[in-house]
FIFIFI-194519 format. One record per residue (C-alpha): residue in three letters; x, y, z. Coordinates in steps of 0.02 Angstrom, whole numbers, plus 50000, padded with zeros to 5 digits. Each point is the difference from the previous one (the first is absolute). Example, Ala and Ser with C-alpha at 12.3 -4.5 7.8 and 13.67 -1.06 7.14 Angstrom:
2
ALA506154977550390 SER500695017249967 
//
This chain:
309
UNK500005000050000 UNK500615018049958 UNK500175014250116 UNK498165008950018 UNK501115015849982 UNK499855005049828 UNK500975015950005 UNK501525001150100 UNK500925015449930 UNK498595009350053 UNK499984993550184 UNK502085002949983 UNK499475018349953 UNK498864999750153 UNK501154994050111 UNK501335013249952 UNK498775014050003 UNK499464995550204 UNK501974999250002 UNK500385016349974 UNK498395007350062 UNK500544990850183 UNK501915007949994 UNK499015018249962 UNK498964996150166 UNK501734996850077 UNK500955016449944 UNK498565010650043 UNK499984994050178 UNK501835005249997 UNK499775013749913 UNK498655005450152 UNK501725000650135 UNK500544990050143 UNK499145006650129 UNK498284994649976 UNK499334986150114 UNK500084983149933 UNK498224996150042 UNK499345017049917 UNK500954995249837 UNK498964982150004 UNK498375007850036 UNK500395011349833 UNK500534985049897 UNK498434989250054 UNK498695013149996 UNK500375008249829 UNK500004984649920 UNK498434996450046 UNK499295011949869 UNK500864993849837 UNK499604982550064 UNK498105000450045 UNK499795011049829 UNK501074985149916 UNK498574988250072 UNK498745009249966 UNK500295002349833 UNK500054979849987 UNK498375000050092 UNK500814989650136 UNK500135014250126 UNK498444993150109 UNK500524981849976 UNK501515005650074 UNK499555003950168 UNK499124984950031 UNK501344985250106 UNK499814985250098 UNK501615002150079 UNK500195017150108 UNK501334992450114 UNK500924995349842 UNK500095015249936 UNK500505007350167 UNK501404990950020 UNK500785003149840 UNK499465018250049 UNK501055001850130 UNK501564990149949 UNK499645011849818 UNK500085017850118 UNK501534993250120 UNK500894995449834 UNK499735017449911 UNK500525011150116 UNK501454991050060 UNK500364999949810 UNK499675019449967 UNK500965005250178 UNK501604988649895 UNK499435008749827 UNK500015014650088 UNK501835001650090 UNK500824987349849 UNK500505001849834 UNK498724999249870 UNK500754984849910 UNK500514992150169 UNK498395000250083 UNK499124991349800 UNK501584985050045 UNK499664997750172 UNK498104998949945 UNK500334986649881 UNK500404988750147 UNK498224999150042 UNK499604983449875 UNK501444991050078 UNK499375003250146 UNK498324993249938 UNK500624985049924 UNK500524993950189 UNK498265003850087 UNK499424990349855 UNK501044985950053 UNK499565001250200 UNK498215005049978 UNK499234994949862 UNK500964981749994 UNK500485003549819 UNK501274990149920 UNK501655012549992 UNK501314989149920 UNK502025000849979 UNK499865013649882 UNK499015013450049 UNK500804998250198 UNK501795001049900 UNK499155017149919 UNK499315005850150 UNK501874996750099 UNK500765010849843 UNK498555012950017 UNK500275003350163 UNK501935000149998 UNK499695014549878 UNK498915008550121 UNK501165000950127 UNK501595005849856 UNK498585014349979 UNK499475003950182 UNK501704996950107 UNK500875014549956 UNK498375009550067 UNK500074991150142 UNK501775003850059 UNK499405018149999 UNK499144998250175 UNK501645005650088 UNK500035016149886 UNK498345008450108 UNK499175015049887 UNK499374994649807 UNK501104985450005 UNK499134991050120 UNK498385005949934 UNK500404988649843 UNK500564987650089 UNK498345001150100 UNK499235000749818 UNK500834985849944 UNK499244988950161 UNK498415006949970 UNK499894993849818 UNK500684983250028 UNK498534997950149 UNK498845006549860 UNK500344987349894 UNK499784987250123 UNK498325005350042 UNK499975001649846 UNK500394981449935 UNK498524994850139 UNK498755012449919 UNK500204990049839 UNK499764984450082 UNK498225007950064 UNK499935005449838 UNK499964982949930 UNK498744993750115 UNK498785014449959 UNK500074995549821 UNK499384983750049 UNK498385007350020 UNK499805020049989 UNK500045007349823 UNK501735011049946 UNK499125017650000 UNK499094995850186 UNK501864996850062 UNK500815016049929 UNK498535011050058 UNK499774992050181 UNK501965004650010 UNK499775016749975 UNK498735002750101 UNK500734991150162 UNK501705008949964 UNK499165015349992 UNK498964997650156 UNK501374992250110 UNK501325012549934 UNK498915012550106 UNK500474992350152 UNK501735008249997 UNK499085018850006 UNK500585001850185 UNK501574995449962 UNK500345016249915 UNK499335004549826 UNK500755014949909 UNK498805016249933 UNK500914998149843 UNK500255013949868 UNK499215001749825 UNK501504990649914 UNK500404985350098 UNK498334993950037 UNK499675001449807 UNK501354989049976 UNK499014989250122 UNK498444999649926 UNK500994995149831 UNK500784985750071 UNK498234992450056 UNK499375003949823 UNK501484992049946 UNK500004984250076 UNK498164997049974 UNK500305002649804 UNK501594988050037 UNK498714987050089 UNK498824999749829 UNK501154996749866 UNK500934987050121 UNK498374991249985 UNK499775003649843 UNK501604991649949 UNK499304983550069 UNK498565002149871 UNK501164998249853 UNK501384990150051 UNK500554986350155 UNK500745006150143 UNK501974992649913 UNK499815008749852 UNK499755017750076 UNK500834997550179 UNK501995002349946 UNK499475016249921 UNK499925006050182 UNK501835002550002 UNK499735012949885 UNK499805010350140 UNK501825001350063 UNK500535008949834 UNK498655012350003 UNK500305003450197 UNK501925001849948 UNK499615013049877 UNK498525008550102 UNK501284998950165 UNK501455006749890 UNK499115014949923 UNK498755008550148 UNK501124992950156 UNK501874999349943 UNK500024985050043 UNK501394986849934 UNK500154980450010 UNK501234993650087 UNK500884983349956 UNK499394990550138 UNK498225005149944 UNK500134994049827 UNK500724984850043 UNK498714994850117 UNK498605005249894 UNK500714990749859 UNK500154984350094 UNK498335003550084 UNK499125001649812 UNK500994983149938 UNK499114992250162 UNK498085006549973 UNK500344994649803 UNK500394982850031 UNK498744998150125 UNK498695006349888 UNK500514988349882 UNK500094986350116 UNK498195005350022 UNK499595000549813 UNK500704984449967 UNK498934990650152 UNK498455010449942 UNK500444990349817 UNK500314980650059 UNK498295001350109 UNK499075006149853 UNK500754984949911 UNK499584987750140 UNK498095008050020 UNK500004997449794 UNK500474983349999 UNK498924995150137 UNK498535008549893 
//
């Protein structure tokens, strides 16, 4: 049997589109400054996506539909590992390097493919733990030389605080995807995406007491972008699944690191550094072959299901 996907350079085109639409949501939250609150920047990114994603629905006619779950607690407990995981992520995107922060990120699937392993009882064989192992060696050729900053106090230390923070992130992280996966077992795409984004945006006003900024005109423009952003991001991700499987479009995510390199390069003056592009290169080689380790298992149990037909 043939793939049901019957036009994968569109999904590809998709899938680079949310791409670059995702890194824009990340250089206008650094574009907004450093001192914002973490939890204000979430509440920005999860609220203003709301709009471009419930007018997305609603122009399918599935906006209604959408609401409607038989799994609340679900939903709540990918929720709140979702919120944790993004701002721990945008305090690191923050205080980092834009193409440092997109690396570290990346470790987030490798992450994912061990929960898989220890709570989902999925078969993780010799392969994808040897890419996982190489993954996360280049993860820490990215993040130790962040980390050794911690004795330098000042904006030193704040990256190397940054660089914690994003590694955390993508742990919680890797275990949203895993409640990801069990969602999709029974809740439909768009009622996942838009229950996110409305528990992010009503748990991301519990941090209010802790100190939101009145921000000016500028920054919180830059704000409001970013949520914009990332729900426009969220619809052409999905999108991208329409047209094509998750193998074909998935190592297009890499993409990424060259646009953040230019983006970081041109508004922040900021410059790679060896360590950096060795680690992301060995970190890319590692999400590759694991996605097409992936492809490859996807192929021999559509075979098996064929001949068993």
């Amino acid at each position: 049997m043939g793939s049901v996907f019957e036009n994968p350079m569109r999904g590809i085109a998709f899938k680079v589109a949310s791409v670059v639409t995702f890194v824009a949501m990340q250089t206008f939250i650094k574009l907004a400054g450093t001192g914002i609150q973490p939890g204000q920047v979430t509440f920005c990114r999860s609220f203003f996506a709301l709009f471009p994603i419930m007018a997305y629905l609603a122009y399918r006619g599935q906006l209604r539909s959408s609401f409607y779950t038989s799994n609340p607690v679900g939903h709540l407990k990918r929720g709140t590992l979702g919120i944790i995981s993004m701002g721990l992520g945008f305090y690191g995107l923050i205080h980092l390097p834009l193409p440092e922060a997109i690396a570290l990120g990346y470790a987030t699937p490798l992450v994912a493919v061990v929960f898989a392993a220890l709570f989902l009882g999925e078969t993780v064989r010799i392969y994808r733990w040897t890419a996982v192992v190489i993954g996360l060696v280049g993860v820490s050729i990215v993040s130790w030389p962040k980390l050794t900053l911690f004795r330098e106090g000042g904006v030193q230390a704040e990256q190397a605080v940054g660089a914690v923070t994003v590694l955390l992130a993508s742990v919680l992280g890797g275990m949203a995807m895993i409640q990801v996966r069990k969602l999709v077992e029974e809740e439909k795409t768009s009622t996942i995406v838009l229950y996110f984004s409305i528990t992010a945006s009503v748990m991301s006003l519990v941090t209010v007491p802790f100190g939101w900024d009145i921000l000016e005109l500028e920054p919180q423009m830059f704000l409001i972008a970013a949520g914009f952003c990332g729900g426009v991001a969220q619809i052409l991700l999905t999108e991208s699944y329409r047209h094509a499987d998750v193998s074909t479009v998935a190592p297009f995510e890499y993409t990424s690191i060259v646009l953040g390199g230019v983006i970081g390069y041109v508004l922040f003056e900021e410059v790679p550094t060896s360590s950096m592009l060795l680690g992301t290169l060995v970190i890319v080689a590692a999400g590759i072959f694991i996605i097409y380790r992936e492809h490859r298992l996807q192929l021999q149990r559509r075979s098996a299901r064929d001949l068993s037909a």
